[in-house]
C-alpha positions as CSV (number, residue, x, y, z in Angstrom):
1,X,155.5,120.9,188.5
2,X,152.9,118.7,189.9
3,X,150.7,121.5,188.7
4,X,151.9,121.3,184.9
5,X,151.4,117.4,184.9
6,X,147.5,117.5,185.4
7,X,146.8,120.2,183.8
8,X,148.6,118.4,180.6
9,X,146.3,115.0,181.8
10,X,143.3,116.9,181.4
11,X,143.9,118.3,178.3
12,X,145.0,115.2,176.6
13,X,142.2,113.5,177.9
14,X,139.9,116.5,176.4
15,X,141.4,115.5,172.7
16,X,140.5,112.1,172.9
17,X,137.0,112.5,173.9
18,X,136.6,114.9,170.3
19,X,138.4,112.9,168.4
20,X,136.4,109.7,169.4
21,X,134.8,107.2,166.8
22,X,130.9,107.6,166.5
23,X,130.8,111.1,167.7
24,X,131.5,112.9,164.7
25,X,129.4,110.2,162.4
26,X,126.9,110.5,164.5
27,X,126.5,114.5,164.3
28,X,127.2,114.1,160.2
29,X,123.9,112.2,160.4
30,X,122.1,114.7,162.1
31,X,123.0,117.0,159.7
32,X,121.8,115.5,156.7
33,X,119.0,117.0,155.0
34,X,116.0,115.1,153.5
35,X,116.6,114.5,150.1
36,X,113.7,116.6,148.4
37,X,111.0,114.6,146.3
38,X,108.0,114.7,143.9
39,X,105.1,112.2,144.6
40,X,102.0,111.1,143.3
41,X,99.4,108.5,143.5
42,X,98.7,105.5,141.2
43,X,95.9,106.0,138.7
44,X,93.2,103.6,137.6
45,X,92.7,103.3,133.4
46,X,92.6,100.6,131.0
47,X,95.9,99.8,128.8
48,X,96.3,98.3,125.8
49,X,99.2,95.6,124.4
50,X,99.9,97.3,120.8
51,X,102.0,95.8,117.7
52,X,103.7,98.8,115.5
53,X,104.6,98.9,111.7
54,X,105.6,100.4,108.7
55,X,104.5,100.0,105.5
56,X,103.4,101.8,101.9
57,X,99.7,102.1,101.0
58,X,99.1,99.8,97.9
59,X,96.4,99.7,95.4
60,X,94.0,96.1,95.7
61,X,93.2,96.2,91.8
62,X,94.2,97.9,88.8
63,X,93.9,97.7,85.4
64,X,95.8,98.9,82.2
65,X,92.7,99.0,79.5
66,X,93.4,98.6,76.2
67,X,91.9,99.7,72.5
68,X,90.6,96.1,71.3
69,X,90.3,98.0,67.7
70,X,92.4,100.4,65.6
71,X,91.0,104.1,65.0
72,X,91.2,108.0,65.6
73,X,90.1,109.3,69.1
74,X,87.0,111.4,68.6
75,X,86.1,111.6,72.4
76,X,87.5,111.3,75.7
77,X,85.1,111.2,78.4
78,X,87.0,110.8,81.5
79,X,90.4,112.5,82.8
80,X,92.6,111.7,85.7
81,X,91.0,111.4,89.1
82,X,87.7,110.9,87.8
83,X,85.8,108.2,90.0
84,X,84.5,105.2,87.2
85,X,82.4,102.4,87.3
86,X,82.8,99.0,85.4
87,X,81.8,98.9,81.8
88,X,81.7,103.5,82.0
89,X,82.4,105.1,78.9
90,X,85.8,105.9,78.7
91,X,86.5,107.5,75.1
92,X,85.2,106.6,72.1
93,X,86.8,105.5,68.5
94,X,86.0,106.1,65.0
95,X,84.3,103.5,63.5
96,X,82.8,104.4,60.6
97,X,84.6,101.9,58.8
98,X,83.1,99.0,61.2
99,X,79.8,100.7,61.0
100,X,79.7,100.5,57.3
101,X,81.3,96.7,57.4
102,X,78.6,96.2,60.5
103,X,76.0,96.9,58.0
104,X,77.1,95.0,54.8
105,X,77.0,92.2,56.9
106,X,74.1,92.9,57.9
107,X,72.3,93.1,54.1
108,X,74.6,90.0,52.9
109,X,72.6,88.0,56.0
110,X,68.8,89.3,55.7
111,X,69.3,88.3,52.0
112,X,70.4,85.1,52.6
113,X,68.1,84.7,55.4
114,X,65.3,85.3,53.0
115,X,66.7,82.5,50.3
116,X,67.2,80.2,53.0
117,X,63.4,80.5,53.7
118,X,62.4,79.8,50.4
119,X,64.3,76.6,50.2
120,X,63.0,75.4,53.7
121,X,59.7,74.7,51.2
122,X,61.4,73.2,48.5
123,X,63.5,70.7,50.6
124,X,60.2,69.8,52.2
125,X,58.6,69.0,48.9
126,X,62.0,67.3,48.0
127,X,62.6,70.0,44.9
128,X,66.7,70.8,46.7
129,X,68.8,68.2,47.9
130,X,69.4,67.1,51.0
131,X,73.6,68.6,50.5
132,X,72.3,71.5,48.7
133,X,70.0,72.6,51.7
134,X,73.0,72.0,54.1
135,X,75.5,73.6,52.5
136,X,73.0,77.0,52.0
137,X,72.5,76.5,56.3
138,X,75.8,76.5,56.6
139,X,76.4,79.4,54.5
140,X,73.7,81.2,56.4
141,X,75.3,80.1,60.5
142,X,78.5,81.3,58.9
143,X,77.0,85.0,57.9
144,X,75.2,85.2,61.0
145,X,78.6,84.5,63.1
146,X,80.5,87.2,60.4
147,X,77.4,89.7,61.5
148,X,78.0,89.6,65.3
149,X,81.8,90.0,64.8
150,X,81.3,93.3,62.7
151,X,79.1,94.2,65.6
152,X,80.8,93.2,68.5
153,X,84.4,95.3,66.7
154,X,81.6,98.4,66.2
155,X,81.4,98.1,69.8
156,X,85.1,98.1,71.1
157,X,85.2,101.7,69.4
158,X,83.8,102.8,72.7
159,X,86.2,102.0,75.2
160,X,84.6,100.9,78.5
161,X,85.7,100.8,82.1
162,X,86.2,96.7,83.0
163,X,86.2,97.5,87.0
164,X,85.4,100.5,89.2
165,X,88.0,102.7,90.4
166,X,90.0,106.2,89.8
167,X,91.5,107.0,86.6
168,X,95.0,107.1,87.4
169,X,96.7,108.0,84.2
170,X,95.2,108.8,80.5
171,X,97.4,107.6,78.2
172,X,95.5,109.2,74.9
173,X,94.6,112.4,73.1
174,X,92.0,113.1,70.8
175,X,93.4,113.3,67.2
176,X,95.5,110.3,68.2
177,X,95.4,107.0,65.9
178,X,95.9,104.2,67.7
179,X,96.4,100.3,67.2
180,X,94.6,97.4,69.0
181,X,96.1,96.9,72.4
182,X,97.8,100.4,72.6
183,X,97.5,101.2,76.2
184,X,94.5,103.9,76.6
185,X,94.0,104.4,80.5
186,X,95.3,102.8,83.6
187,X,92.0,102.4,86.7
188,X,93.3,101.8,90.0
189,X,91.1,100.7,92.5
190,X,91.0,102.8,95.6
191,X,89.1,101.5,98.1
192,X,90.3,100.0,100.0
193,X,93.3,100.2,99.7
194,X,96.1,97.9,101.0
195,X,99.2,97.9,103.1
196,X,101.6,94.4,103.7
197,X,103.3,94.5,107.4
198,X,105.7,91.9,107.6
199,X,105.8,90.9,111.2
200,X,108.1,88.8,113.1
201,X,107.3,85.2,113.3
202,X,107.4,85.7,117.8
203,X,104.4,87.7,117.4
204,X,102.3,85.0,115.0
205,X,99.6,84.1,118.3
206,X,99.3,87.8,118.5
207,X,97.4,89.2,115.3
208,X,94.6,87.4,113.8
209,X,91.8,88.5,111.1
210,X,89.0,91.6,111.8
211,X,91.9,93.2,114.6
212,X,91.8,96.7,114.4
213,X,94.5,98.7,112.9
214,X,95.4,102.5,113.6
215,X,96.9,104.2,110.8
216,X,98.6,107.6,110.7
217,X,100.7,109.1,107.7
218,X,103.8,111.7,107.4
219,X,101.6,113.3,104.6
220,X,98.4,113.9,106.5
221,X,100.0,114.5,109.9
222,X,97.2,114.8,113.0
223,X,95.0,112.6,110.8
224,X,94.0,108.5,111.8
225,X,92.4,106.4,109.4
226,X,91.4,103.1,110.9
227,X,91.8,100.0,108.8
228,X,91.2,96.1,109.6
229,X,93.4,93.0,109.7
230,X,92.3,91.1,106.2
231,X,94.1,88.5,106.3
232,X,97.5,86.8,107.7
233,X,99.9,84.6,105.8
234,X,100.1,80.7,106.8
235,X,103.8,80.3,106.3
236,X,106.4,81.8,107.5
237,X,109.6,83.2,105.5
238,X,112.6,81.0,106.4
239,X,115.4,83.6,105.4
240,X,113.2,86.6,107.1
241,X,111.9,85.0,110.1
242,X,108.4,86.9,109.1
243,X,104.9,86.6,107.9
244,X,102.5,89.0,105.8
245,X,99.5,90.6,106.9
246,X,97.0,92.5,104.9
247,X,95.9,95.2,106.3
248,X,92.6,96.8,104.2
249,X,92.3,100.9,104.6
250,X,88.9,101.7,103.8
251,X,88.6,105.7,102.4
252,X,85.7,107.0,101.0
253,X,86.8,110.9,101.5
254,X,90.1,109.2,99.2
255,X,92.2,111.1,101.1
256,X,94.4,108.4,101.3
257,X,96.6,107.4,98.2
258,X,98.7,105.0,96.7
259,X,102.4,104.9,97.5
260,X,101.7,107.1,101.1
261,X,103.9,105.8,104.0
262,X,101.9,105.2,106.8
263,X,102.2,104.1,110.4
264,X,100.4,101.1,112.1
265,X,99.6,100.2,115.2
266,X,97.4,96.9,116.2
267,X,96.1,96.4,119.2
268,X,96.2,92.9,120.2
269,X,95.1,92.6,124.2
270,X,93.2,95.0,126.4
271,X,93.6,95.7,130.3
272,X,90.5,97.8,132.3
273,X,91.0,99.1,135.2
274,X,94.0,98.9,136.4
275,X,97.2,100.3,138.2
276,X,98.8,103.0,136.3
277,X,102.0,104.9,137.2
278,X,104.5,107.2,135.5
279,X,107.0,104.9,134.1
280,X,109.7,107.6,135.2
281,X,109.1,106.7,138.7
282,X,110.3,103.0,137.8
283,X,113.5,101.9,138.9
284,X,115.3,99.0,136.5
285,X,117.7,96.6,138.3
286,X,119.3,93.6,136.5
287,X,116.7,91.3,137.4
288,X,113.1,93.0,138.8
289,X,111.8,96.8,138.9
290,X,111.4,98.5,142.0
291,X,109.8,102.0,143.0
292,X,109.9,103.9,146.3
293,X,106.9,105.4,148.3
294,X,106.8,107.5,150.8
295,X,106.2,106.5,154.7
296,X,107.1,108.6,157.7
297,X,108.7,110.7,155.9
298,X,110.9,108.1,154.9
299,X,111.6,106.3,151.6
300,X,110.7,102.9,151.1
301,X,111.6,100.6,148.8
302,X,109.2,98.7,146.6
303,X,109.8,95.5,144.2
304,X,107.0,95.5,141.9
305,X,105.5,93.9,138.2
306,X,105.0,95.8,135.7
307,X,102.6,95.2,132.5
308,X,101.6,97.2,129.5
309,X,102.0,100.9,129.0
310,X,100.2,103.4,128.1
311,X,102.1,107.1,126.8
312,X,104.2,107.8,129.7
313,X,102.6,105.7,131.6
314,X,102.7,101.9,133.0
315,X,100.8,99.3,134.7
316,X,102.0,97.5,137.9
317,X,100.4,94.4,138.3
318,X,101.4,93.7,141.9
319,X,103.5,95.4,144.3
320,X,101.9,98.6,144.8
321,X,98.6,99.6,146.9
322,X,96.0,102.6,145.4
323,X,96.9,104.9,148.0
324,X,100.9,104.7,148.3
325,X,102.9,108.1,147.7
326,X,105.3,106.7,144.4
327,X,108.1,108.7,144.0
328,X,108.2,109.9,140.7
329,X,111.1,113.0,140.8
330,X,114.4,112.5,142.8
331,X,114.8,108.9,143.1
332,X,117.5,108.8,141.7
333,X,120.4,107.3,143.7
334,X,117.9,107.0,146.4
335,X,118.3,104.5,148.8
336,X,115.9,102.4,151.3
337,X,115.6,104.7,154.4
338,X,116.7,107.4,153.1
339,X,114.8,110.8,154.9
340,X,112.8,112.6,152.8
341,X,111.1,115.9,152.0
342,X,107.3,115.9,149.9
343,X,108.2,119.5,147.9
344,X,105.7,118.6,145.0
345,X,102.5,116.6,145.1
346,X,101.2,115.8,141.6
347,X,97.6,116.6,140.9
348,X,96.7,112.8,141.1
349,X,98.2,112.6,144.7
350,X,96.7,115.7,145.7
351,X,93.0,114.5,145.0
């Protein structure tokens, strides 16, 4: 019996010692393995602070031209898409019937030019009187006015271009009689063309006249057409909370075309030089940023400021040293301390 009894001491004393706090923690943490991580090293590049919008390309100028006189079309001389310059023939009007009235007038005034000079004697030597010599001046100012007008209506037969641009529609045919101020062609102006951004009033300090201003379009995709701040409204809109700005798209290839959606992007501040990282590798808490770097095979945590971006990329202001080892794969739920394991070493870390 005595026996029994020690042997039954010893192996309850055996249990205990197993089953004792810290042992088995402590053997759980030597069997944890390094959590397994991609790193890289912080870049140097220059960032830019960029305002974005949406908005359709508009025409600065256009103009519906009108016939000034009545007639048949006998000529058109430009179509659709033709490139014109102010005061180009256009198409041009029958005007015999001016022509002919152009020219009566004409004969009525050289006839009464020529009694008028005979006269200019006879008042001298007092042989007309003084209201029959104004009265045939009159007569003769009031032919002379009658002549330019015949002339000036023998002139609107041909219709004229009255600013450069693109024909943008033809509204005649020729064989078509036509009324003064029918509608003949419509000119649009084309370069440049406009777009209006309407931009919330927070970023007013941001924009300003001559900023660039990137423009790409759904309709020309992989194509950039670079444009310029023109100007900026003064007011703001009280029920919008926005102001305009003009934004002139210079094409001479015209490419570009009125009504096209387009794509803007102004940049408003510049950074050279400085710390870029992926912004993957950024950690967002309520109320700072944080990344974690690599030391001792260990992972260390970070609180850092972060400024423009750039793509996929972000700049950190302060916080971070050139040569740290940023975690940019598998930080995720990692915590300060934690062991790690370097599996991949992106090509900026490797150099």
């Amino acid at each position: 019996m005595p026996l029994t009894a020690a042997a039954l001491l010893l192996l309850l004393s055996a249990c205990q010692d197993a089953g004792a706090p810290g042992v088995e923690t402590a053997k759980e943490e030597d069997e944890t393995p390094p959590v397994p991580v991609e790193v890289s090293t912080p870049n140097r590049g220059d960032v830019f602070a960029v305002y974005s919008g949406t908005a359709s390309l508009e025409s600065d100028e256009e103009a519906e031209v009108a016939a000034k006189v009545g007639g048949e079309v006998i000529e058109i001389r430009a179509e659709e898409g033709d490139r014109v310059k102010a005061g180009q023939l256009l198409a041009r009007l029958d005007g015999d019937r001016l022509r002919l009235e152009a020219e009566r007038s004409n004969a009525n005034l050289k006839k009464l030019e020529q009694e008028y000079n005979r006269n200019v004697e006879l008042h001298e030597r007092g042989l007309v009187s003084v209201g029959a010599f104004e009265d045939l001046k009159f007569q003769l100012d009031s032919l002379r006015a009658a002549h330019k007008l015949a002339k000036l209506e023998l002139g609107y037969t041909e219709i004229r271009a009255p600013i450069d641009g693109v024909i943008s529609e033809r509204f005649i045919k020729v064989g078509n009689t036509i009324s003064p101020n029918d509608p003949v062609f419509r000119i649009t102006d084309m370069d440049p063309l406009l777009a209006y951004l309407y931009v919330p009033e927070r970023e007013y300090r941001k924009l300003s006249p001559g900023q660039v201003a990137e423009l790409s379009l759904d309709a020309l995709a992989g194509q950039r057409f670079q444009g310029t701040i023109l100007r900026i409204s003064p007011v703001v809109d009280p029920d919008t909370g926005t102001f305009k700005v003009t934004i002139a798209v210079p094409d001479d290839g015209m490419r570009l075309k009125p009504g096209m959606f387009g794509r803007f992007q102004i940049v408003y501040d510049s950074r050279t030089n400085v710390l870029l990282i992926p912004r993957a590798a950024v950690v967002e808490e309520e109320n700072s940023q944080h990344v974690f770097v690599v030391e001792d095979e260990k992972a260390v945590k970070k609180t850092i400021s972060t400024g423009f971006t750039r793509g996929d990329m972000i700049e950190v202001s302060e916080g971070l040293a050139d040569d740290d080892r940023v975690i940019i794969m598998g930080q995720s739920g990692l915590k300060d301390g934690a062991a790690v394991k370097v599996v991949t070493i992106d090509a900026a870390a490797a150099g």
